[in-house]
N, C-alpha and C positions, 0 to 999 in steps of 0.2 A: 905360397899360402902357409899361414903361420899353422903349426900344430899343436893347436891352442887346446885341445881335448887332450892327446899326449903330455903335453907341459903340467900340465894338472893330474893327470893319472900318475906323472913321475914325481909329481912333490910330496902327493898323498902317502903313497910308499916310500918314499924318504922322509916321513915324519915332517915334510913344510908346507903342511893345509893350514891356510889361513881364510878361502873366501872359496865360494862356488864358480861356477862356471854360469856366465850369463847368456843367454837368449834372444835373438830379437828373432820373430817372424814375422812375415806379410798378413797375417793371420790376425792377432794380438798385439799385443804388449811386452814387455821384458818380460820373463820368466827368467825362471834357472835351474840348472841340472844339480844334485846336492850331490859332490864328490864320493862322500863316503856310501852312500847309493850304491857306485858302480861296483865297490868291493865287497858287496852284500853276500851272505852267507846262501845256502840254499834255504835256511828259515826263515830267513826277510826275503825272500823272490815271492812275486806273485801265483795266484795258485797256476795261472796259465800258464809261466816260466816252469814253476813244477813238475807240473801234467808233461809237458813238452819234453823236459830232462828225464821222467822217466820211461817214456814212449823211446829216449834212442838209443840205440841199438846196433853193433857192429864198429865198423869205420865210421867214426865222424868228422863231419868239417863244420868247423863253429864261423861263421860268416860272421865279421865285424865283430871280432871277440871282447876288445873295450879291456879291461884290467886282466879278463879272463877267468872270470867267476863258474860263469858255467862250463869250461873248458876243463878247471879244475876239479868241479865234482865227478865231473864225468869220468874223467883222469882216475880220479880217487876211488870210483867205481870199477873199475877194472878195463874200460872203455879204450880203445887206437884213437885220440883225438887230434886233431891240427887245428890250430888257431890263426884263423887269421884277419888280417887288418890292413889298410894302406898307412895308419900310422905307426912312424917308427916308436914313437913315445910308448900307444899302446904295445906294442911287441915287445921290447925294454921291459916294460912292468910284466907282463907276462912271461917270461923267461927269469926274471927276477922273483915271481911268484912260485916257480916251478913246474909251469908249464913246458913238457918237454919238447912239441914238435909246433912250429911256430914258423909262420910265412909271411914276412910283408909285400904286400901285394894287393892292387884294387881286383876284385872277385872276378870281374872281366876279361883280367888278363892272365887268369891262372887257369891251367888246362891240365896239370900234371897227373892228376890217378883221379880215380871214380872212388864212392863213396855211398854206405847205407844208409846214414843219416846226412842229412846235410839242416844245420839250425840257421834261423835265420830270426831271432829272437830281438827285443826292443825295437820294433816295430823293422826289422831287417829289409823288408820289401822298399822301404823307404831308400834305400840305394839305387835304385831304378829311376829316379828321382822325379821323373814324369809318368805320363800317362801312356803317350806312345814310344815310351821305353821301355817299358813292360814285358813287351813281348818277345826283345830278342834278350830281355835280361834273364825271363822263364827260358826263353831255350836254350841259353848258355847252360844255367842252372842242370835242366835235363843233361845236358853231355857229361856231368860231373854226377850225376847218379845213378848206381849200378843199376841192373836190370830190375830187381826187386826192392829195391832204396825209397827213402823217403826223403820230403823234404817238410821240416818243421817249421811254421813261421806264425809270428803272432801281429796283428793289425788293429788298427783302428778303425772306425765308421764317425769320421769327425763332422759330419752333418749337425749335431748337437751344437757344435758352435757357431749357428749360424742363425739368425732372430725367425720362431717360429711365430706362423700369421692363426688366427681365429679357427681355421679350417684344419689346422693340424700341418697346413704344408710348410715350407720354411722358404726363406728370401735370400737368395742365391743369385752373388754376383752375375751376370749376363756378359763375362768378358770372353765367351767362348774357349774354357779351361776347365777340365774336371775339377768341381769342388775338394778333392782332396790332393790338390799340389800345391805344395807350400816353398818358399821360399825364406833359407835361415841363416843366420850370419850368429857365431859366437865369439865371446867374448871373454880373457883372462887376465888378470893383472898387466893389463894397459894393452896386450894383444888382442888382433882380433882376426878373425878368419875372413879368407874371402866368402861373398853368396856363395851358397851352393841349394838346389833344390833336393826335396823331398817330396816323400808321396807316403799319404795314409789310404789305405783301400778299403771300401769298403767290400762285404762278403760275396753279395754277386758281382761286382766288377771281376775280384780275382777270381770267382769261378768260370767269369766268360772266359777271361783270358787265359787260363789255364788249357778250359777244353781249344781254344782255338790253339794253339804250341804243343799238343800231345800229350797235356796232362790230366789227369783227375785231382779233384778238389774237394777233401770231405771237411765238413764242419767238425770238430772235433768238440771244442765247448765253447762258450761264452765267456765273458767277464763280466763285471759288475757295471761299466761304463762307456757301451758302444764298442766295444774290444774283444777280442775272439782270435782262438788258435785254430790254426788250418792243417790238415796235412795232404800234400799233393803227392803223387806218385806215377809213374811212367803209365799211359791209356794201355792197352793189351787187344 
């Protein structure tokens, strides 16, 4: 599988951005991800990104760190951070960034220490990729945080994109699949990634599924767009 998100996170840092990173989902239409986006300061992050980075607190593990934007404020802050990623590309630009503690590795298979925060930021649940993957991805998640740890993560409720009827309700495929599993394929100067799935959650799904894995699920705030930061924590 080409690592077509790394290839582009590695040219942007070596000064050879020429074009975005394209999108297909099952969902829509092409879209695109804007490279320089990824390298975004803490004053272009969303306020939810914000909220989120200033909420952690202790040991962090940055789940799917991407350039490592948020890894490095944290860093910058005084914060134990580890970054990590299954792409080598992103790890490369994050160590080139100055990110000091850096693992590649898909989050599944990494078991090494526990953690007070664990962030799970642009839409991070979305690694889970389904719907009944959920559950043992939250209870992986749980064994990587400490007894009083948190886990930060922000989501979507992508119901919105879907054509709403007279009555307020909306028109939802019938193909027996949570409306928020998407299937996405990217694309970079003539590379392209294999499928892979994704998942947008909305706020009571991740609450059921939280309490059924031994977690708690508090709302923490909203966004402007169906979008919202959660924070989970060990049940007691």
């Amino acid at each position: 599988m080409a690592d077509v998100l790394g290839m582009a996170l590695r040219d942007y840092q070596q000064g050879n951005y020429t074009e975005d990173i394209k999108t297909f989902s099952s969902l829509d239409e092409e879209d695109a991800i804007p490279v320089p986006y990824l390298f975004r300061s803490y004053k272009e992050m969303p306020q939810i990104e914000q909220k989120a980075l200033q909420l952690a607190k202790g040991k962090v593990l940055d789940v799917g760190c991407g350039a490592g934007s948020h890894a490095l404020y944290l860093q910058e802050k005084g914060l134990e951070v580890t970054a990590l990623d299954s792409s080598s590309g992103c790890i490369s630009v994050c160590k080139e960034r100055g990110v000091k503690n850096v693992v590649q590795q898909n989050i599944l298979a990494y078991s090494d220490q526990t953690f007070d925060t664990i962030l799970l930021l642009m839409n991070g649940i979305g690694l889970a990729g389904t719907l009944k993957n959920v559950a043992p991805f939250l209870k992986h998640l749980g064994t990587l945080l400490a007894p009083d740890g948190q886990i930060l993560l922000d989501s979507s409720d992508i119901i919105y994109m879907f054509e709403e009827d007279e009555d307020g309700g909306y028109w939802i495929p019938n193909d027996g699949k949570y409306y928020g599993e998407v299937t996405f394929t990217m694309a970079y100067k003539g590379q392209k990634s294999d499928a892979f799935d994704w998942i947008y959650l909305d706020f009571n799904t991740l609450q059921n599924a939280c309490w059924d894995n031994g977690l708690n699920c508090e709302l923490i705030m909203e966004g402007e767009h169906f979008d919202y930061l959660a924070r989970l924590t060990h049940q007691t």
